[in-house]
C-alpha positions, 0 to 999 in steps of 0.5 A: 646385555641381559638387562637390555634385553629384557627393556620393553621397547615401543613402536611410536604407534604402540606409545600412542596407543596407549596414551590415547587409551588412557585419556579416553578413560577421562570419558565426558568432560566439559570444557570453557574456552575461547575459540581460536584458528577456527576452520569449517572444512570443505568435508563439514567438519570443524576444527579449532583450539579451545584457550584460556590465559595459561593453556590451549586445547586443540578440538575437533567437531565432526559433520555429524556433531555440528550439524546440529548446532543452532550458532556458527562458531567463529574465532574470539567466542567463548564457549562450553564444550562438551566432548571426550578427549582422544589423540589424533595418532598420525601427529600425535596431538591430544585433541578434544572431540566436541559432542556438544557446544554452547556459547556463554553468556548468550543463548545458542538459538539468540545468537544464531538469530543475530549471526543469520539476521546480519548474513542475510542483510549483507546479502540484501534480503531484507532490502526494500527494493526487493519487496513486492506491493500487495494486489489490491483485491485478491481472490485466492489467498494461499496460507503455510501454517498447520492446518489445526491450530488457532491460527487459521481458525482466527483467520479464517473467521476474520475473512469469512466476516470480511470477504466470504468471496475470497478463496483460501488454499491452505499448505499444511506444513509443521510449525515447529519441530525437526523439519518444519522449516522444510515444510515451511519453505516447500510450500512456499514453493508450491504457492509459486507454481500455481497461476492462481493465488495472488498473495501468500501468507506464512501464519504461526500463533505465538511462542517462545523462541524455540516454538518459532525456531523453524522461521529463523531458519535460512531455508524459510528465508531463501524461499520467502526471497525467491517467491514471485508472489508477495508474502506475507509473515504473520508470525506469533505476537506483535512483539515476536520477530523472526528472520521470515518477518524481515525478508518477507514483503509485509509482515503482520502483527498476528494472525488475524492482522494478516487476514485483516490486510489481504480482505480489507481492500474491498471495504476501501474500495466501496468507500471511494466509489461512494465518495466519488459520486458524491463528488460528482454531484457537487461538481455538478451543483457548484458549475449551475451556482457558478452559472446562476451567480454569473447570470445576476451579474449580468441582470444587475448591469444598468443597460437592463434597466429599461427591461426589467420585466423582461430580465425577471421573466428569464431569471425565473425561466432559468430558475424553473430550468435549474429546478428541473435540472436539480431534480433530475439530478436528485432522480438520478443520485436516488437511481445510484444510491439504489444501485450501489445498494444493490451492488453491495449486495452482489458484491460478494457473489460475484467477481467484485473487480469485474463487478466494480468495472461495470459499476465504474463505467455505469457511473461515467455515463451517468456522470457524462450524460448528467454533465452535459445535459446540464452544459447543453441546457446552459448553453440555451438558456444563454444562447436565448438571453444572448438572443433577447439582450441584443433584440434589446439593444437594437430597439434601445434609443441608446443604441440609436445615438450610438449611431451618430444620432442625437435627441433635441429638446427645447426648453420645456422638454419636449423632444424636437421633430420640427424645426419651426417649433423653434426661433432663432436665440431660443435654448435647446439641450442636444443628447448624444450617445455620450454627454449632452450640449446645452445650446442656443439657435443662431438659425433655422433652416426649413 
């Protein structure tokens, strides 16, 4: 009995206690294993079993451990953990309480790249249906990029060069760093707000992945999606891609290529104002050639024959005309090409779609006026040949025998107006209005 008595005996919570204390002794361990029975509780914390071919370690990684993870944990990824082993006293199972986890064989950062990458595109953010066109000639360019560094100086020399009208509102925000991403998609947010910026551009010079971590994050990704304003991503180097490329309605190599796109509309712009008076004019000049070719045609038929005379003094009426008409036209392709100059001089301290609008409806009139000027000046000239031709026609003997007349003659020629001057077996030879009879007297009849 005595022996019993001095037996230490232990509570269950006494004997947990204790082997907690002694494993809490092993301090910082670093353990590889393959992820199993993950679960994301509802409360943040994440609990899992650590395996290998031989043994499993069941771990647990608390809220404000895993907050900090730059990969989303998931069963069949093998990792490095770093934690310190403890027992979770109401069950009383050894657990390993992560501080610190890494996938193995892939970068953290790499893999929740890829991991968010394909989460947003199942979700549609990257779809094209979803990207909105660029405006063709903004005026007010809103850019989220650090307000010191080389990017914007570059696009801000590039659009001076290009288009020193256009207005540029700058959202400083972070680039990089703890809270850049909030930064980031806050202006985003901002830009939206406002009723007068046309296109947003979110700008970064290059770096490594780290450098550009704060555009693969989901919340400069939500913000990019939900913008109203297109969006621009002019992150890093041509080769860098980040998640705000994919979901953003245009992305741009650089910097620089970015502000080459919101300015570069205007330059195309004047060069198809220029081309469009050029066409003008040559549709103009080829309706005369068509009406010039159309006229010798007419000069060339065999019933002008007997008024060639009068034919070449209407071609060179119409020639004189043509003349006339071309250089008026010329006066007035010189009057567009001096005000284009002019508009190309102003265009740059004036609204240039207002100021192209009344360029546009300038040119129409000039171009309505010009295309019926020279319709009505053919209309008359053809008006006139018509008039002359038929004035022709009616003094023309062929138009006489088209009547039902006929013209005689004898046999030496001469036309006949007299029955007498014939005798009965004398030949005469009758022209009709087609053909002609060789004929001899039967008769006279006086």
């Amino acid at each position: 009995m005595d022996s019993i008595a001095q037996r230490k005996i232990y509570t269950i919570f006494e004997v947990t206690t204790e082997i907690k204390q002694a494993l809490e002794r092993f301090g910082i361990v670093w353990v590889q294993g393959e992820i199993s029975n993950f679960k994301h509780h509802t409360s943040g914390h994440m609990y899992f079993s650590l395996k290998d071919d031989r043994a499993q370690l069941r771990a647990a990684c608390f809220r404000n451990n895993n907050h900090y993870l730059k990969f989303r944990p998931e069963d069949g990824l093998e990792v490095l953990a770093r934690g310190r082993i403890s027992v979770y006293e109401p069950r009383g199972d050894y657990q390993l309480l992560v501080e610190y986890m890494e996938p193995v064989g892939i970068g953290s950062l790499q893999l929740a790249f890829e991991q968010l990458k394909q989460k947003l595109r199942k979700e549609g953010l990257f779809a094209e249906e979803h990207k909105v066109r660029l405006p063709l000639l903004p005026k007010k360019v809103g850019v989220v990029t650090s307000p010191t560094g080389a990017a914007i100086r570059d696009m801000l020399r590039i659009l001076n060069r290009r288009n020193a009208s256009l207005d540029i509102l700058i959202y400083p925000a972070r680039v990089q760093g703890a809270g850049a991403a909030e930064e980031i998609a806050a202006g985003v947010r901002y830009f939206n707000t406002r009723d007068d910026v046309d296109v947003i551009v979110v700008a970064r010079g290059g770096g490594s992945i780290e450098d550009l971590w704060a555009f693969n994050e989901e919340a400069v990704a939500r913000a990019i999606f939900d913008s109203v304003l297109p969006v621009i991503s002019a992150v890093g180097h041509e080769v860098d891609f980040t998640i705000a490329d994919f979901v953003a309605d245009l992305r741009a190599p650089t910097p620089s290529a970015a502000a080459e796109m919101v300015s570069g509309a205007r330059d195309d712009l004047l060069v198809t104002v220029r081309s469009l008076s050029r066409r003008a004019v040559q549709a103009v000049r080829l309706l005369i050639e068509k009406r010039r070719s159309s006229l010798e045609r007419l000069a060339r038929n065999r019933a002008f024959n007997i008024a060639s005379n009068k034919v070449r003094e209407l071609q060179q009426r119409f020639d004189e005309a043509t003349l006339r008409a071309t250089q008026a036209m010329a006066g007035n392709l010189t009057r567009l090409r001096h005000r284009e100059r002019m508009l190309h001089t102003r265009l740059v301290k004036v609204d240039l779609r207002l100021a192209i609008a009344r360029r546009r409806e300038i040119l129409a009139g000039k171009k309505n006026r010009l295309r019926s000027g020279a319709r009505s000046l053919l209309q008359r000239m053809r008006s006139r040949l018509e008039l002359d031709m038929g004035r022709m026609n009616a003094l023309s003997p062929l138009a006489i025998l088209q009547r039902g007349y006929a013209i005689c003659r004898n046999e030496q020629g001469l036309i006949l107006r007299d029955a007498g001057l014939v005798t009965p077996g004398d030949r005469v030879e009758v022209k009709l209005a087609r053909g002609e009879l060789d004929c001899r007297v039967e008769q006279q009849k006086i």
